[in-house]
C-alpha positions in Angstrom: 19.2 8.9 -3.6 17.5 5.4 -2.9 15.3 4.4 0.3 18.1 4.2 3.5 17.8 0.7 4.2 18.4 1.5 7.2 15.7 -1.2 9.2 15.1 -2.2 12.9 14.7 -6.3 13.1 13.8 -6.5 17.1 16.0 -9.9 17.8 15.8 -10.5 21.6 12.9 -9.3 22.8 13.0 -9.7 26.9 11.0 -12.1 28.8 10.1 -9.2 30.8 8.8 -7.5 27.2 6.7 -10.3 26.1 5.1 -10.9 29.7 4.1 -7.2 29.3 2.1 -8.0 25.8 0.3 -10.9 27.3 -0.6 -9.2 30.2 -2.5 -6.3 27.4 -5.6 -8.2 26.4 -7.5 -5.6 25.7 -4.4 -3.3 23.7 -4.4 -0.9 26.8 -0.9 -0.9 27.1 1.8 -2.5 24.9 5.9 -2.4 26.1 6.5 -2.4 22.2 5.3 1.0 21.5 7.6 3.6 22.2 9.9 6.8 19.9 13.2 5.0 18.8 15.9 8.1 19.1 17.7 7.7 15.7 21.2 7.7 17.1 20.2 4.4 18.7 18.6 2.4 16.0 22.1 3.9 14.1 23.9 2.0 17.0 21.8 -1.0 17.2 21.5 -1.9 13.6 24.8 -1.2 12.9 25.9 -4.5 12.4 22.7 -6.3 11.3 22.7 -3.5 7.9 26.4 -3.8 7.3 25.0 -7.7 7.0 23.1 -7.2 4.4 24.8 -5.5 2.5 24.1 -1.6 3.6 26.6 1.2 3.4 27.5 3.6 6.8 26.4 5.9 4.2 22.9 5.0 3.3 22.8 4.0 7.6 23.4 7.2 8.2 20.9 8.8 6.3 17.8 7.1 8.7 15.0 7.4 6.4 13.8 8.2 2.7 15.5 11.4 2.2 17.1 13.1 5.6 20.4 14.5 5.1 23.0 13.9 7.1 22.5 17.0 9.6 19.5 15.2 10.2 20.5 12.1 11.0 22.7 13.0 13.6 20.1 14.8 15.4 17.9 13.4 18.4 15.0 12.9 15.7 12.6 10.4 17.3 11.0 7.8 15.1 7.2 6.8 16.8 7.4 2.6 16.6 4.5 0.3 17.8 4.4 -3.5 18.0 8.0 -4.5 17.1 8.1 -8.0 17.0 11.0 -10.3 16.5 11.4 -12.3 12.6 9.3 -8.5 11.2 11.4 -6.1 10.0 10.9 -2.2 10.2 11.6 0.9 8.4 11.4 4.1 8.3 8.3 5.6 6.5 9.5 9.1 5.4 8.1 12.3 6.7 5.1 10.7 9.0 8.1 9.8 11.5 6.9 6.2 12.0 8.7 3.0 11.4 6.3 0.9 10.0 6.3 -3.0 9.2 7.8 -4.2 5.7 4.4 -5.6 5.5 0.6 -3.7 5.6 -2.5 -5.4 5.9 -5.5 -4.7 4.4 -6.7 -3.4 0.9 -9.7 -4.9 -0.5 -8.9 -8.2 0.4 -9.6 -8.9 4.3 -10.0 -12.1 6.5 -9.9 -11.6 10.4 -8.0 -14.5 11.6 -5.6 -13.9 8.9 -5.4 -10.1 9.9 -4.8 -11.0 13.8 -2.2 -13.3 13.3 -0.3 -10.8 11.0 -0.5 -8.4 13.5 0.7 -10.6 16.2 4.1 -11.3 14.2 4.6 -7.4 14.0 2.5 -6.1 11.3 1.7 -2.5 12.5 -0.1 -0.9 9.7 -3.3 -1.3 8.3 -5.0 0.1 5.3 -8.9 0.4 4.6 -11.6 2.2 3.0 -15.7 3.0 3.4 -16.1 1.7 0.0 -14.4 -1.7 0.7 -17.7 -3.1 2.7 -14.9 -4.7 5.3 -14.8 -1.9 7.8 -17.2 -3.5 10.1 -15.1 -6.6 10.1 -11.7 -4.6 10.3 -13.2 -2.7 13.5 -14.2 -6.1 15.0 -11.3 -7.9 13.9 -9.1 -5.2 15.7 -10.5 -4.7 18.9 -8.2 -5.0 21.7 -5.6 -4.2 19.0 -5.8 -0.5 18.0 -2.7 0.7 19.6 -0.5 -1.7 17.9 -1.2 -0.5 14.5 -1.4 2.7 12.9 -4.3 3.0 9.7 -4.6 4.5 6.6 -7.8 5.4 5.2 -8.5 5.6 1.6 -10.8 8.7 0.3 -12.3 7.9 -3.1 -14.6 10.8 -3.5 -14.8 14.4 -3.5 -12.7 17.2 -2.0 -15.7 18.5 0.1 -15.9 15.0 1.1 -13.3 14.1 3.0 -14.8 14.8 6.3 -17.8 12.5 5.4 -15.7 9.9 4.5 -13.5 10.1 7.9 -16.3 10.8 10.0 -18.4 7.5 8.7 -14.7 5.5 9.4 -14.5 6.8 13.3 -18.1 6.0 13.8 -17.2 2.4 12.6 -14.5 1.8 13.8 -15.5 3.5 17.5 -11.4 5.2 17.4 -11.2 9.0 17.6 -8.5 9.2 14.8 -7.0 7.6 12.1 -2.9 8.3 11.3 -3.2 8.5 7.6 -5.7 9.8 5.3 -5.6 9.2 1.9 -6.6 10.8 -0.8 -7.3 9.1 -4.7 -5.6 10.7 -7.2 -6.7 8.6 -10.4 -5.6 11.3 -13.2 -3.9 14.5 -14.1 -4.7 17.8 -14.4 -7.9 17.4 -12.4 -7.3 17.8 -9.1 -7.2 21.1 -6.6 -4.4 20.0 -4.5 -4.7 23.4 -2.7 -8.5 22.5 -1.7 -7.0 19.1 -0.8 -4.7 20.6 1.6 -6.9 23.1 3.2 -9.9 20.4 3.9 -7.1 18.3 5.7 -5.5 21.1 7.3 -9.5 21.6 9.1 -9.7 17.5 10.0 -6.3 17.6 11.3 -7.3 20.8 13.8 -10.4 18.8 15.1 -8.0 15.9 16.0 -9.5 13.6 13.2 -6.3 13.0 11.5 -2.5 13.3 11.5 -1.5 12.7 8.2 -2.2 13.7 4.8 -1.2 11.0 2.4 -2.3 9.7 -2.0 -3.5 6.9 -3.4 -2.8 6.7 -7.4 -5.2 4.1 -8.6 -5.1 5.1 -12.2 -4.4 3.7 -15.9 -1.5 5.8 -16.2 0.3 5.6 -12.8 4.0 6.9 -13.7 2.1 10.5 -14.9 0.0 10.9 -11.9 2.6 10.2 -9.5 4.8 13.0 -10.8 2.1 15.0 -10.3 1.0 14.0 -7.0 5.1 14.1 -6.0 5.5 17.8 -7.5 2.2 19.4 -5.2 4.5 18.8 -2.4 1.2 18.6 -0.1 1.3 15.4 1.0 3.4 12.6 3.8 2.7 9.5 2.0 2.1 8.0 -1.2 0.4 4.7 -1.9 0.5 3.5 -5.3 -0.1 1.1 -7.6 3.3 -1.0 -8.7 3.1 -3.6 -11.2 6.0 -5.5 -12.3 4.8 -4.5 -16.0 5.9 -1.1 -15.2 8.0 -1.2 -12.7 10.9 0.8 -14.0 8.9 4.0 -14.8 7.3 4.1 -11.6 10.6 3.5 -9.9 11.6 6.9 -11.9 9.1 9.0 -10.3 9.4 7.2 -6.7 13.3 8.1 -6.7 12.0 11.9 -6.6 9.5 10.9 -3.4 12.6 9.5 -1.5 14.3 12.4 -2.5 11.5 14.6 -0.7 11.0 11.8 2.2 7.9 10.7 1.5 6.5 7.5 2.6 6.1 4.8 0.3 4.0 2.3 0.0 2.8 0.4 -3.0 -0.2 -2.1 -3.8 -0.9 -4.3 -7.0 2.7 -5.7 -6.4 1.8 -9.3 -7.7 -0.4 -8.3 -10.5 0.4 -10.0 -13.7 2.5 -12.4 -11.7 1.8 -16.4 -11.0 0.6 -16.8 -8.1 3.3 -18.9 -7.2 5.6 -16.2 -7.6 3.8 -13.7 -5.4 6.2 -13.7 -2.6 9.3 -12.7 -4.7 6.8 -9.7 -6.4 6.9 -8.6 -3.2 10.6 -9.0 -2.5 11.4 -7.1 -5.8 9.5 -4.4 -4.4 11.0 -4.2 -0.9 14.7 -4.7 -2.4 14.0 -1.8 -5.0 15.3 0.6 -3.4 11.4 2.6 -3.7 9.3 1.0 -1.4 8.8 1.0 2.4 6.3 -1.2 2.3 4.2 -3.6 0.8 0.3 -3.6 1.1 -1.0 -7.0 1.0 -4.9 -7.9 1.3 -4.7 -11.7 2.4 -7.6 -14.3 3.2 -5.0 -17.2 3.8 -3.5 -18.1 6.6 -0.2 -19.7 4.0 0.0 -16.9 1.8 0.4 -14.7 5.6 3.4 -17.2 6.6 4.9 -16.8 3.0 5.1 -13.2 3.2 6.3 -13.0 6.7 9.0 -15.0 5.6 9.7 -12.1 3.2 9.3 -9.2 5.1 11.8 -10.5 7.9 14.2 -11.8 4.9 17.9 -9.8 4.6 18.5 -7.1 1.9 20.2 -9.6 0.2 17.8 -12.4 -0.2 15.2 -9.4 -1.5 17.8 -8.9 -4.1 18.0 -12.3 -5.0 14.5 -13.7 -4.7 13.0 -10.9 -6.8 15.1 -11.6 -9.8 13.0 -14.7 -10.9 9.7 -13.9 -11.9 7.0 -15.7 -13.4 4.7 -14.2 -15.4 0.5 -15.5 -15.4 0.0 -15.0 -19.4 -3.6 -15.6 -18.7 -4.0 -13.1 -16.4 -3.6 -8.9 -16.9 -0.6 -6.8 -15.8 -2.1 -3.4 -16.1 0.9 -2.3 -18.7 -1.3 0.5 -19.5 -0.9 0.1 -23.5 -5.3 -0.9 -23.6 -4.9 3.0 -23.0 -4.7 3.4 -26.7 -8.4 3.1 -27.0 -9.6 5.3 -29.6 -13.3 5.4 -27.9 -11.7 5.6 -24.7 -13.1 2.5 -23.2 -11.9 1.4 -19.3 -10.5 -1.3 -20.4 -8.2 -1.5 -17.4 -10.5 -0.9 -14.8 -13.4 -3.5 -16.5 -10.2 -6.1 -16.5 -10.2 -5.6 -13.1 -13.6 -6.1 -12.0 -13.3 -9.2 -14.1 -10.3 -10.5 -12.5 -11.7 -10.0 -9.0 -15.0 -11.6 -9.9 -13.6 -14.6 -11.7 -10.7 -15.0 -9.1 -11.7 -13.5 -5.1 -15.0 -14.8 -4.4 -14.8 -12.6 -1.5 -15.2 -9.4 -3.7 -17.7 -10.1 -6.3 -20.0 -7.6 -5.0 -17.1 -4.9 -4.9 -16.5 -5.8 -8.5 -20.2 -5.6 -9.5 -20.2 -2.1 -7.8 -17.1 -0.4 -9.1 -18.3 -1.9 -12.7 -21.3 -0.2 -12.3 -19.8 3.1 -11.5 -18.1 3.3 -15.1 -19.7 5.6 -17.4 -21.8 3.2 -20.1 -20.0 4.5 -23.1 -16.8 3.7 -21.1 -17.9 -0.3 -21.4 -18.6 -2.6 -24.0 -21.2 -0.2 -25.3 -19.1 2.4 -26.2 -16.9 -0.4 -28.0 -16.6 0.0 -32.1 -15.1 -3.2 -32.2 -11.9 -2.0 -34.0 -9.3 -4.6 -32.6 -6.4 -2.1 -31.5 -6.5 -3.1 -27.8 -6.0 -6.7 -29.1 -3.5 -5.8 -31.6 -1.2 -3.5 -28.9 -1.7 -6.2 -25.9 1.4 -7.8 -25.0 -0.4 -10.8 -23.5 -2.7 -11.4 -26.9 -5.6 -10.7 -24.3 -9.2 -11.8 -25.7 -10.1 -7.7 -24.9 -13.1 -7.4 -26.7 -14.7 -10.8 -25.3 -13.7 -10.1 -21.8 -15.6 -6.3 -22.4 -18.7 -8.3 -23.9 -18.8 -11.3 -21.4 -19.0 -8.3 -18.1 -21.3 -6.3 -19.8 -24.0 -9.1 -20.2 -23.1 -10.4 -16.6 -23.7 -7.0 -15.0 -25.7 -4.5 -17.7 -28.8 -6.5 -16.4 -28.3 -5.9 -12.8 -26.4 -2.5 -12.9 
């Protein structure tokens, strides 16, 4: 069964409504936020679904994975900050309906950020380790209760409360809605531990939400795994057009179980030009709620809006022509092959980000430098089979070489 795409698109919002949001300066109140009784949004968007395209089936099922018993119950879906031209949807078992479009990632600009959330963005992701906190939390103010956020946990299990506790103090909010938890490989993780250490932050009040982030070489495998522990609301992952169709396999089974989706990397490997209908392919697949999208600029904001208030079937459309950047990496996951096991992926990365978002040079430095040394060009025998397997003929072993003599010396 694929994502209901079943979405509220608010298209006459009341003078009365509106005066109510410019009377909130300081996010006290907002007319916008409110639980949407499931029967209505059936009744409501009705017409605008069949539209695009939807069947009374799929409309009926209100969400990633409710049967139909469900969907003709009074189930209440908790919306905030529904704004007319954004589009909403479901977001599985957290009981939200969330904005096509997050905000957020490692990528953050303020102005950008406050105008996105004025056209009916509502959810916003971020992390400790991102060094933009301080800027989200100032960026935000006046705004908290127009958005929900989802925070990223990169370390330990024992951790967790550290990691949630440093965000609260920052961001002066008693809670966050999502937290989630990096998953970058199989086999390794205590998903029981997982569980009970949230179950503890979600007693104190800390947290509502337990959700994943797979940020990993081999992202199909990991989010089978993450899917089967059946632990958590939400899954963030990474969703490049390289593999698209294999992580498509393993999100069909997350719908299945309602999960939230949410993906990230969507326009990796792409030309930048073609951005926009990355994200369109996503949103029309069937897979993803929503999109995360870190922005600094102010067109690529109005381009995206544009997509994530666009019909079902101009997602269809726009995401079947593509453009590859041959130059740049898609994450395929083939450099996996390493024989020494070097991070060739994850050195890419750091490269690209350097080379390409001045804004996160020094979160590039940093994550190279947590990569084990025999992981980087020093572990490198200089054999050739990442070159050999790339489908993009990358220059591998220069790109290894060239970051290991711009960072070595200051790592």
């Amino acid at each position: 069964m694929r994502l209901a795409r079943t979405e509220k698109t608010p298209r006459h919002a009341s003078n009365k409504r509106s005066a109510a949001m410019s009377d909130d300066p300081d996010g006290k109140t907002n007319s916008f936020t409110n639980h949407t009784d499931r029967r209505e949004v059936i009744r409501r968007m009705g017409h605008s679904a069949l539209g695009a395209g939807i069947s009374l089936g799929l409309l009926e099922t209100m969400g990633c994975a409710d049967s139909k018993e469900n969907a003709e119950s009074t189930h209440k879906y908790e919306s905030r900050n529904m704004v007319e031209g954004m589009s909403y949807r479901p977001f599985g078992k957290t009981n939200l309906m969330v904005s096509r479009l997050a905000i957020g990632g490692d990528r953050w600009d303020s102005e950008v950020a406050r105008q996105a959330i004025s056209r009916g963005v509502n959810l916003v992701h971020g992390s400790v380790g991102y060094k933009t906190m301080e800027n989200q939390t100032e960026a935000l103010r006046g705004m908290w209760n127009k958005i929900w956020y989802v925070l990223k946990h990169t370390g330990k299990v024992e951790d967790m409360g550290k990691t949630l506790d440093n965000c609260l103090q920052t961001t002066k909010q008693d809670h966050v809605e999502i937290m989630a938890f990096v998953v970058r490989e199989t086999g390794v993780t205590d998903y029981e531990a997982v569980k009970a250490e949230f179950e503890q932050l979600k007693q104190a009040g800390k947290v509502k939400r337990l959700g994943v982030t797979v940020h990993t070489r081999t992202v199909p495998e990991v989010c089978r795994e993450v899917i089967s522990s059946d632990i958590f609301d939400m899954i963030l992952t990474m969703y490049q057009p390289a593999r698209k169709e294999a992580i498509d396999k393993e999100l069909a089974v997350a719908i299945q179980r309602n999960m939230a989706t949410m993906s990230m990397k969507t326009i990796q490997g792409i030309d930048k030009k073609d951005g926009a209908r990355a994200i369109a392919a996503a949103l029309a697949s069937g897979n993803i709620c929503t999109v995360l999208k870190g922005m600094t600029d102010l067109n690529d904001l109005e381009e995206y809006l544009k997509i994530a208030g666009a019909s079902q079937s101009s997602l269809v459309s726009l995401g079947r022509r593509i453009r590859t950047d041959k130059t740049a990496c898609d994450a395929c996951g083939k450099c996996t092959a390493c024989p020494q096991n070097i991070e060739i992926q994850e050195i890419m990365r750091c490269a690209t980000y350097y080379e390409r978002e001045s804004t996160l040079q020094d979160y590039a430095r940093q994550t190279y430098r947590e990569i084990p040394a025999m992981a980087t060009a020093h572990g490198c025998t200089d054999c050739g089979i990442c070159e050999s397997i790339c489908p993009r003929n990358l220059p591998i072993r220069q790109i290894l070489t060239d970051a290991g003599q711009k960072w070595d010396a200051i790592a």
